[in-house]
C-alpha positions, 0 to 999 in steps of 0.5 A: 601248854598240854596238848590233848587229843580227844577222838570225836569221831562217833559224834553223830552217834545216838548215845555216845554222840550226845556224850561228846557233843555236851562235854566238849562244848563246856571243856573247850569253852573253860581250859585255854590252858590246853590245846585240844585237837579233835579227831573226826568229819570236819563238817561234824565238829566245825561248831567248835572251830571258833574255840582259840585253843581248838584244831579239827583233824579231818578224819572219816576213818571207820571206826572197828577197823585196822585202818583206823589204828594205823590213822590213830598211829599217824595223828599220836605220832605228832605228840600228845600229852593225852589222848581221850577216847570216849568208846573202848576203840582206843589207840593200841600204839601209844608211846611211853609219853602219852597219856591216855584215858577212856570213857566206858558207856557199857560192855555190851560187846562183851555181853555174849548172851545178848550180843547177836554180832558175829564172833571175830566183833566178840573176838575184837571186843575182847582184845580191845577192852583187855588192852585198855584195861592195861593201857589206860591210864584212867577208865571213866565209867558212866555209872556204878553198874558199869564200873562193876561190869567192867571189873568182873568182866574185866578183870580190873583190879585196880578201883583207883583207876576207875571214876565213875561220871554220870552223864548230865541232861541237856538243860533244852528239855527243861524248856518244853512246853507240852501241846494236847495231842492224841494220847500216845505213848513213846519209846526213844532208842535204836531198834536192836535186840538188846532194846527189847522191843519185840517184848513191847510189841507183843505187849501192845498187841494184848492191849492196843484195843483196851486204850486209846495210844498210838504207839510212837518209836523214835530212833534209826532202825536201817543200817544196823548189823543187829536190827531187830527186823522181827520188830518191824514186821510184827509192828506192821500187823497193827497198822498206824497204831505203832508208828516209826519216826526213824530219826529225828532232829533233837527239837521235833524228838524233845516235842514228841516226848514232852507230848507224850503221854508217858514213855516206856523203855523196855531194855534188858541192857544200859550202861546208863539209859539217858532217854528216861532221864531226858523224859522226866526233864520234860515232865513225861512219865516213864515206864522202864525195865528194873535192870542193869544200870535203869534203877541206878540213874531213874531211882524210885521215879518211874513205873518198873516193869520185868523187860522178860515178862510181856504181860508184866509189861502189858499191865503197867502199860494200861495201869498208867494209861488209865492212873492220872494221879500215877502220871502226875506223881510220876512227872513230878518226882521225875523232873526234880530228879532228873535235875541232879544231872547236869553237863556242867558237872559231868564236864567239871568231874570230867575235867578233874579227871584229865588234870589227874592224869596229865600230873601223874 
């Protein structure tokens, strides 16, 4: 029986949490062939104790940290066959013996242009996906875009090493049922720099008095390093017409989105962008920036807006405010599109994935 290693410490995470959590649940459910050990807070993981074939390491080590490679150390140090790190803060020491295999969502960290962080984390980003790019035996990249990011920014030459693996949507946000409320339009995501909302409150700065939404920001906006706190006070000049949930737990944030009366998603940087896909699941139309990795996942089933350009922005926020017929042509494409992402294939691919690295 192989024995596999999976860190699942970022399980709480906004992006990278959901990624972890719906894998799991069906990869752990379908192998007894593998014994998995998962690495993280015991009191996040326990929902997957009752697997046969699961063991939980408690671990609340930091991640981005010296300590946590010297923890990784200890845990690899008892004998693994295969080691999953689904962020790029993989293991630096791993012996000859063990395998291992890295999901990348995007490279942001090393997007020096947008990337407001000091320059020992750039410095760190740097060391870390250079080592990867050599130590991993198998690179999953959650989309086209990024796989081509990471082989030019990179330096990876090697294709075969590289699968790309779509992420699926939670089959919850097909089971919403819309409730009428006022209109109001919704953005899903943190407030940082690079989510570019500081675009879209200017934006609806020039149109708030010529449409009837609200303006509701669902997403954790304390604690980061790189909150955009321009946001906050520029969102506070317009009073209750632009509203902060902060987080959310997932069955109140799918009812505010299927409420929606469209959303939009300015980012100017996504490896993937799960919210507008999780949007179109629910029927919500979605404004979203024609950029990076978004016209890849979304296709031809959303409004596109430039992220750079406010009065663009501000324009198709009014021109879909007042277009019925636009919303509805937008919702119905979005929901058939949006079911060709599935967690059950993610895991199967996924799962094929980890049997070609442990038969290598």
């Amino acid at each position: 029986m192989f024995k596999i290693l999976v860190d699942a410490r970022m399980i709480r995470s906004s992006g990278i949490g959901v990624y972890i959590n719906n894998l799991l649940q069906i990869i752990l459910g379908d192998n007894r062939n593998y014994q998995f050990s998962l690495l993280g807070a015991k009191e996040d993981l326990n929902h997957f104790s009752n697997f046969r074939n699961v063991s939980i390491i408690d671990c609340n080590v930091s991640i981005y940290s010296i300590k946590e490679q010297i923890e990784l150390i200890k845990v690899i140090s008892t004998g693994y066959d295969l080691v999953w790190s689904p962020h790029y803060n993989i293991p630096i020491f791993t012996s000859a013996n063990t395998k291992l295999l890295v999901t990348i969502h995007d490279i942001f960290h090393l997007k020096h242009d947008i990337n407001q962080n000091s320059i020992s984390k750039k410095l760190y980003a740097n060391f870390m996906f250079r080592s990867l790019s050599k130590k991993a035996d198998k690179i999953i990249c959650v989309s086209k875009f990024t796989k081509n990011e990471l082989m030019k920014k990179v330096n990876v030459k090697s294709t075969s090493k590289i699968e790309v693996i779509y992420n699926g949507v939670d089959s919850e946000w097909f089971k919403q049922s819309r409730k009428k409320r006022e209109p109001y339009i919704i953005y899903v995501g943190n407030v940082k720099p690079h989510k570019n909302l500081t675009n879209l409150i200017s934006a609806f700065k020039l149109v708030y008095n010529d449409i009837p939404h609200n303006l509701i920001i669902i997403g954790k906006k304390e604690g980061f390093i790189t909150s955009d706190n321009f946001v906050i006070e520029s969102a506070a000049e317009l009073g209750n017409r632009v509203v902060f949930t902060g987080y959310l737990e997932d069955n109140e944030m799918r009812q505010m989105v299927s409420d929606a009366d469209f959303m939009v998603y300015p980012s100017i940087y996504e490896g993937f962008g799960l919210p507008p896909l999780e949007a179109m699941a629910c029927g919500c139309p979605v404004i979203a920036s024609e950029i990076a990795s978004i016209p890849e996942v979304c296709g031809d089933n959303v409004e596109y807006i430039n992220p750079f350009d406010i009065k663009d922005i501000a324009n198709k926020l009014v021109f879909l405010a007042n277009n019925s017929q636009r919303k509805l042509e937008l919702s119905n494409k979005g929901l058939a599109h949006s079911r060709g992402f599935n967690w059950k294939q993610s895991s199967e691919d996924t799962l094929k994935v980890i049997r070609e690295v442990l038969e290598q």
